[in-house]
C-alpha atoms as an extended CHARMM CRD file, in Angstrom:
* protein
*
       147  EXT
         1         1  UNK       CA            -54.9340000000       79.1390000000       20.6480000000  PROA      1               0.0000000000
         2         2  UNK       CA            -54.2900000000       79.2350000000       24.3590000000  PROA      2               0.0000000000
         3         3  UNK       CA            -51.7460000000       80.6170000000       26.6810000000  PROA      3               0.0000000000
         4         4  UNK       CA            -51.3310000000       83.9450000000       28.8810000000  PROA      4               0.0000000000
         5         5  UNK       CA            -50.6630000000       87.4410000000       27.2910000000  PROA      5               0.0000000000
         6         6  UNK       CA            -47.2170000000       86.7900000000       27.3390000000  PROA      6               0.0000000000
         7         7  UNK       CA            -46.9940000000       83.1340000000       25.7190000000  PROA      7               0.0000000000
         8         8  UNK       CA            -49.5980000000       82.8470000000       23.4960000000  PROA      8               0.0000000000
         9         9  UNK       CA            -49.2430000000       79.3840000000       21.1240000000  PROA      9               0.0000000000
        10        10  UNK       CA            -50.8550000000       77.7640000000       18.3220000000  PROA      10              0.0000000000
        11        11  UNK       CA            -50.7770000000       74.4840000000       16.3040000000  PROA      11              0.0000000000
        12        12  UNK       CA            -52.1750000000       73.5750000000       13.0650000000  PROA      12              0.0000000000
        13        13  UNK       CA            -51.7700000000       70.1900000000       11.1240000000  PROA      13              0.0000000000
        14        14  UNK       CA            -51.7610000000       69.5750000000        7.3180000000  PROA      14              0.0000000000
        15        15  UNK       CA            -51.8140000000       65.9030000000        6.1560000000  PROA      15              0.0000000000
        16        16  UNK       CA            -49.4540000000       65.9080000000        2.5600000000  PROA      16              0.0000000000
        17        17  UNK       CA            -49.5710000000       62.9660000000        0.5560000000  PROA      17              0.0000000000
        18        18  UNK       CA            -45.6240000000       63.0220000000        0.3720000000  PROA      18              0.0000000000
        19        19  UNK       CA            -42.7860000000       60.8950000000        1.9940000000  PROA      19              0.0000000000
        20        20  UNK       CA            -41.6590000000       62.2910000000        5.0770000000  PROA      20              0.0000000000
        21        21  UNK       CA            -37.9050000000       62.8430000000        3.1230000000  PROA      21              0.0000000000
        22        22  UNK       CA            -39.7880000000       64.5970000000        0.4080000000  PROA      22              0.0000000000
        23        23  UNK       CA            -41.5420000000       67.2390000000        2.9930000000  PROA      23              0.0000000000
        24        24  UNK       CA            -38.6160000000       67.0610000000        5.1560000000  PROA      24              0.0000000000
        25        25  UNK       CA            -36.2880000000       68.3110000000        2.4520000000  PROA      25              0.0000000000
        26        26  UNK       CA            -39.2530000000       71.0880000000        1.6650000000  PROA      26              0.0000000000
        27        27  UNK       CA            -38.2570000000       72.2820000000        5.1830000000  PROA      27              0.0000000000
        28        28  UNK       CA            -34.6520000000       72.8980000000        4.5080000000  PROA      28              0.0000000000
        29        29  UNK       CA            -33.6700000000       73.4820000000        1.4290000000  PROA      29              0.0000000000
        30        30  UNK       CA            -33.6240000000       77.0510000000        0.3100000000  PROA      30              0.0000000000
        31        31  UNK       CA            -34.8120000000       76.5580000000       -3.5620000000  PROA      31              0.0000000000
        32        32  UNK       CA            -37.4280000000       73.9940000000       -2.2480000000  PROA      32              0.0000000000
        33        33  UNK       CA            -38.6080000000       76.2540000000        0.7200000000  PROA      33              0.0000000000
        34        34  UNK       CA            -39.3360000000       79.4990000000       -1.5730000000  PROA      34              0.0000000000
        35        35  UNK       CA            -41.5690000000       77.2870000000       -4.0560000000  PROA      35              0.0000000000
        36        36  UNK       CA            -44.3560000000       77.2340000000       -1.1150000000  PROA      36              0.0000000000
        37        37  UNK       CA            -43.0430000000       80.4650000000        1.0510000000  PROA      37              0.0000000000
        38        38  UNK       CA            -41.3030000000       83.5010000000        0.4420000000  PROA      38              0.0000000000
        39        39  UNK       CA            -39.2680000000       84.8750000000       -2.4480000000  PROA      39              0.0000000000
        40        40  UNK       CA            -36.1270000000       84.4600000000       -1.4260000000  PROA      40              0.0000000000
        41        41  UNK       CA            -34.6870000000       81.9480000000        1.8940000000  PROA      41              0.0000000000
        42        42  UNK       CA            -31.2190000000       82.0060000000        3.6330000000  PROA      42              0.0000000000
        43        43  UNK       CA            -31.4500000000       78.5890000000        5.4580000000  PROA      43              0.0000000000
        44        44  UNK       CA            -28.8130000000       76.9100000000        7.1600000000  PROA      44              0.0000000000
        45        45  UNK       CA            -30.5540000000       73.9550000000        8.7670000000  PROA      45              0.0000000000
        46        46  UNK       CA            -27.6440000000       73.6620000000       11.6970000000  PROA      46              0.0000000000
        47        47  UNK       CA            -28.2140000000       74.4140000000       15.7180000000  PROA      47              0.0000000000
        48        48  UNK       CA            -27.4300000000       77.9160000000       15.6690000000  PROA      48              0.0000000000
        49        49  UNK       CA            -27.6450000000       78.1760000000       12.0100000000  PROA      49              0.0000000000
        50        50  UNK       CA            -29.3320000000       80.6670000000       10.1070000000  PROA      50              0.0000000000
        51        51  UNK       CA            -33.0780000000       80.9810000000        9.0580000000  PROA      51              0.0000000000
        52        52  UNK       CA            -33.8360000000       83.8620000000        6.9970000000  PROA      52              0.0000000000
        53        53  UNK       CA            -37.1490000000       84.4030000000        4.7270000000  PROA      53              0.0000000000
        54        54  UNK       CA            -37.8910000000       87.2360000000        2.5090000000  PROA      54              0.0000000000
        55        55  UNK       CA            -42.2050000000       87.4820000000        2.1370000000  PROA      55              0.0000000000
        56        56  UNK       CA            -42.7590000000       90.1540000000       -0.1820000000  PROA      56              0.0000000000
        57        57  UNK       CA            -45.6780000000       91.7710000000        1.0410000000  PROA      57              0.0000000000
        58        58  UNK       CA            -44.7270000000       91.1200000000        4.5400000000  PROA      58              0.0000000000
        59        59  UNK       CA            -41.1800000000       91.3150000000        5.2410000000  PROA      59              0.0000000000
        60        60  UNK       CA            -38.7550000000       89.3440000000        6.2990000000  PROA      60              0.0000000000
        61        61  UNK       CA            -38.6630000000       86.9350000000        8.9180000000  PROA      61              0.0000000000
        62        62  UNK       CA            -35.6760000000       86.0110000000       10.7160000000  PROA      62              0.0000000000
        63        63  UNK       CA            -34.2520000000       83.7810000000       13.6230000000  PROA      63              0.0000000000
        64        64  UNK       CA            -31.9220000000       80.9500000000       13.4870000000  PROA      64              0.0000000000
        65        65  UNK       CA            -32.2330000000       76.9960000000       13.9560000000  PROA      65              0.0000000000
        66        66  UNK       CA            -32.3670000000       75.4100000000       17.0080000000  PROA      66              0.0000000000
        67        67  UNK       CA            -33.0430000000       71.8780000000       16.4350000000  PROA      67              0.0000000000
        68        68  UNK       CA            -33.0240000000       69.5900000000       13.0170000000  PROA      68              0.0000000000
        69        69  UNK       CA            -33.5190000000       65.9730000000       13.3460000000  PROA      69              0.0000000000
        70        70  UNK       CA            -33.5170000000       64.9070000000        9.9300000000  PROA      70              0.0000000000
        71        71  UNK       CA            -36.7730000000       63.8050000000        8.6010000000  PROA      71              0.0000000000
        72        72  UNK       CA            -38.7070000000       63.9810000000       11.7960000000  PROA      72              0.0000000000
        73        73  UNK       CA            -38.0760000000       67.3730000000       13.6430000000  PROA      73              0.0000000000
        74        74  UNK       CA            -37.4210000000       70.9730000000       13.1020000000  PROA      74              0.0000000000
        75        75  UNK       CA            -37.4940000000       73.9960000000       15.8760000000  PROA      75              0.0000000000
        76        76  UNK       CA            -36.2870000000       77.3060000000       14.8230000000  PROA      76              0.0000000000
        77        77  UNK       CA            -36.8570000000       80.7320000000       16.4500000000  PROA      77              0.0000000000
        78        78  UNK       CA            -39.2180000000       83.3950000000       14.2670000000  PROA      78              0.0000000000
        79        79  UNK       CA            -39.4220000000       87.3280000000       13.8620000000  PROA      79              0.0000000000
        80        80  UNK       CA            -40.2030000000       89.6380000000       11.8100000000  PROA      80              0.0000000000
        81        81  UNK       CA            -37.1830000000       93.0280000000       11.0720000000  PROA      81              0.0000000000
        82        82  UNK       CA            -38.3670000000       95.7820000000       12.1150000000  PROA      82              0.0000000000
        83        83  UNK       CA            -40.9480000000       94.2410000000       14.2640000000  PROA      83              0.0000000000
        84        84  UNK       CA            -41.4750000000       96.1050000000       17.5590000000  PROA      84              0.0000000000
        85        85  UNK       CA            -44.3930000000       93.7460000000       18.5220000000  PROA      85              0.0000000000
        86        86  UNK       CA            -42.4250000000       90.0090000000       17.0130000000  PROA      86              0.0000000000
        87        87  UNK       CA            -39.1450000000       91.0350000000       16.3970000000  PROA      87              0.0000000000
        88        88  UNK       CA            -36.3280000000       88.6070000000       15.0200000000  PROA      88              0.0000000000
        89        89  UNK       CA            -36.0860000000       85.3020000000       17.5410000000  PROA      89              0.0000000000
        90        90  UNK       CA            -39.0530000000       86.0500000000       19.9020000000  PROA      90              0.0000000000
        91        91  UNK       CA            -40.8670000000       83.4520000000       19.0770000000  PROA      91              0.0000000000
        92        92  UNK       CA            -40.3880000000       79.4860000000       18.3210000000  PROA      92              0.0000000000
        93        93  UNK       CA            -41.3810000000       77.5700000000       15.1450000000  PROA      93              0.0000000000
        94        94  UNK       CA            -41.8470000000       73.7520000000       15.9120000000  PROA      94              0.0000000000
        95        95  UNK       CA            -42.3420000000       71.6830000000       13.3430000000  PROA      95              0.0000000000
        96        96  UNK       CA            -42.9420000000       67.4970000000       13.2430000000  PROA      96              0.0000000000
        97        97  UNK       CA            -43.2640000000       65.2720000000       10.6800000000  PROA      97              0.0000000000
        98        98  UNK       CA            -45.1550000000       61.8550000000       11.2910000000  PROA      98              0.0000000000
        99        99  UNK       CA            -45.9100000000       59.3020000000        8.4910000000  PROA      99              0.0000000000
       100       100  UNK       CA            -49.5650000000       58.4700000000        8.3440000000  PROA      100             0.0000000000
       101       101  UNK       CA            -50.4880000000       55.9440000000        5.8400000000  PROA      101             0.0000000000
       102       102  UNK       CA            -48.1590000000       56.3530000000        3.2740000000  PROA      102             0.0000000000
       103       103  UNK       CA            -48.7520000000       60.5450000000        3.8600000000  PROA      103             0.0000000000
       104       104  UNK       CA            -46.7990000000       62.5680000000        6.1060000000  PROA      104             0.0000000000
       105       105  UNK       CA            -48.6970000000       64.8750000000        9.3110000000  PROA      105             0.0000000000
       106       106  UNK       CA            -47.6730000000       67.9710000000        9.3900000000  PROA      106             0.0000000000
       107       107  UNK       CA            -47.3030000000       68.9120000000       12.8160000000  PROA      107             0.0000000000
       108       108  UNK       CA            -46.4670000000       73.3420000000       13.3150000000  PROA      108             0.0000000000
       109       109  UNK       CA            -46.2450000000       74.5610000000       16.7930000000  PROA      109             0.0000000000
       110       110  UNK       CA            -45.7930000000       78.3420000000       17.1580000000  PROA      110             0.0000000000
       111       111  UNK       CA            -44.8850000000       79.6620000000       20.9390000000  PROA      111             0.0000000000
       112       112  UNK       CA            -43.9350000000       82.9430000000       22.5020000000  PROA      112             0.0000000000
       113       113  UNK       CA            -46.2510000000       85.0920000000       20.8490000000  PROA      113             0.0000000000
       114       114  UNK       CA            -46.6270000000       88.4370000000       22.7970000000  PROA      114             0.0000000000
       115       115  UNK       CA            -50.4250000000       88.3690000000       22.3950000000  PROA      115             0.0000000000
       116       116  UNK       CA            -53.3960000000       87.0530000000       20.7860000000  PROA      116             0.0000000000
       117       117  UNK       CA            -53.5640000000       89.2900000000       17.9820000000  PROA      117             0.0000000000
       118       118  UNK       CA            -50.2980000000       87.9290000000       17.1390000000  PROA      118             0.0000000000
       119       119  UNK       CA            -51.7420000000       84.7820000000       17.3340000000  PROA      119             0.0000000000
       120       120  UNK       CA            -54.6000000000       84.7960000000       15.0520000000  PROA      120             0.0000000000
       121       121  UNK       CA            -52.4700000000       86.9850000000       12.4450000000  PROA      121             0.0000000000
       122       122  UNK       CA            -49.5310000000       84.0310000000       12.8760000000  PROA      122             0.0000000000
       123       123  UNK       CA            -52.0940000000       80.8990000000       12.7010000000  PROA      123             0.0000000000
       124       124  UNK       CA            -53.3010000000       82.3600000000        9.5110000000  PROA      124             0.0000000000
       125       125  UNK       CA            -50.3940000000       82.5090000000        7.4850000000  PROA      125             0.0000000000
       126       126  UNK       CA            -49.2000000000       79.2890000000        8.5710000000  PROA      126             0.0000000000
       127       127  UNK       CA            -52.1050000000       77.3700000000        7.6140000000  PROA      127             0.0000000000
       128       128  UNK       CA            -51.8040000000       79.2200000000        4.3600000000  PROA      128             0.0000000000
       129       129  UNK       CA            -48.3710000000       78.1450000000        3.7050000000  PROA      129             0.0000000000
       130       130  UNK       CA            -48.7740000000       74.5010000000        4.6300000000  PROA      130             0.0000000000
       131       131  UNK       CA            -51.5380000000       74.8640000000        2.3420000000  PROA      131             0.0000000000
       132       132  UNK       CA            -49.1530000000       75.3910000000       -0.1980000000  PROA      132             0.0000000000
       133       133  UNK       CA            -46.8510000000       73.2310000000        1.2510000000  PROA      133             0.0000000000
       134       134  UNK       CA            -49.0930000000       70.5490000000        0.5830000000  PROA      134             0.0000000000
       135       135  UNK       CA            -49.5120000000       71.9870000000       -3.0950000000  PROA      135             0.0000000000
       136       136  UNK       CA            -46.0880000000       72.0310000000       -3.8610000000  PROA      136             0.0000000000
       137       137  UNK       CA            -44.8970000000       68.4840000000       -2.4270000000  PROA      137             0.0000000000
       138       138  UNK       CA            -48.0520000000       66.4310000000       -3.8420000000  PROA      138             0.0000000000
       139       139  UNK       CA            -46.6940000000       67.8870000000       -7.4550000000  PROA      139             0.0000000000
       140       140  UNK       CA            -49.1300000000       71.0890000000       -7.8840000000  PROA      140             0.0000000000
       141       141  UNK       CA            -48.8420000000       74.5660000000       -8.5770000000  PROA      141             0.0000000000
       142       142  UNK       CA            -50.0600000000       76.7570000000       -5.4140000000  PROA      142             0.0000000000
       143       143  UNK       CA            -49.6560000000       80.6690000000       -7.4640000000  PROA      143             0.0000000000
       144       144  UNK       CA            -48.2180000000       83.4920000000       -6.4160000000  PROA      144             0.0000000000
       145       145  UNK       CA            -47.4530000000       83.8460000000       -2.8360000000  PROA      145             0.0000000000
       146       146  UNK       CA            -49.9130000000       87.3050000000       -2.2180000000  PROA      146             0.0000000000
       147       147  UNK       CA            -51.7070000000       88.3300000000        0.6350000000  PROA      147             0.0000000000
């Protein structure tokens, strides 16, 4: 994790032994997207579209699409409701897909974090969720989504 109080960033990796369409589509598409995150997902996968994910024992975390470039590239802006500290589109969600020996790398950039508590708490859930990204796409069963 680097950057000043004001812009502090992360990125994490997760190599899935999936096709790049098959992740890709893991990204996008609402039914797909709460089998490894949330319990319910408003996603419109459009510039300017909406991204909208209900995590029951967090809250929900909202922002909108900024980039899709179908099956390589997503960028979408994060935050949680009722968030004084991350609130809805503070922050920006990169994510890039690169095959890798018949696997796909997972590639999750997370910018504009307000400070490095943020940070840490932010890096930890993602890695949990590509976790069970990588669960869900390779065929398995990753639980319950709980804290």
């Amino acid at each position: 994790m680097t950057g000043r109080s004001e812009c502090v960033w992360f990125e994490v990796e997760e190599r899935i032994e999936a096709t790049l369409a098959e992740v890709f589509e893991h990204l996008i598409d609402p039914a797909q997207y709460v089998r490894w995150m949330g319990a319910e997902a408003v996603l419109e996968p459009r510039p300017g579209g909406t991204y909208r994910v209900h995590i029951p024992h967090r809250g929900v975390a909202r922002g909108e699409f900024v980039t899709v470039e179908a099956p390589h590239r997503i960028v979408f802006t994060w935050g949680w409701d009722g968030d004084g500290v991350v609130p809805p589109g503070s922050s920006t969600v990169e994510v890039t897909l690169h095959e890798r020996d018949g696997a796909t790398l997972v590639r999750l950039r997370h910018s504009g974090l307000p400070d490095e508590e943020s940070g840490r708490a932010h890096e930890g859930g993602w890695r949990k969720y590509l976790g069970r990204l990588d669960a869900v796409t390779t065929g398995g069963n990753p639980g319950p989504d709980v804290p």
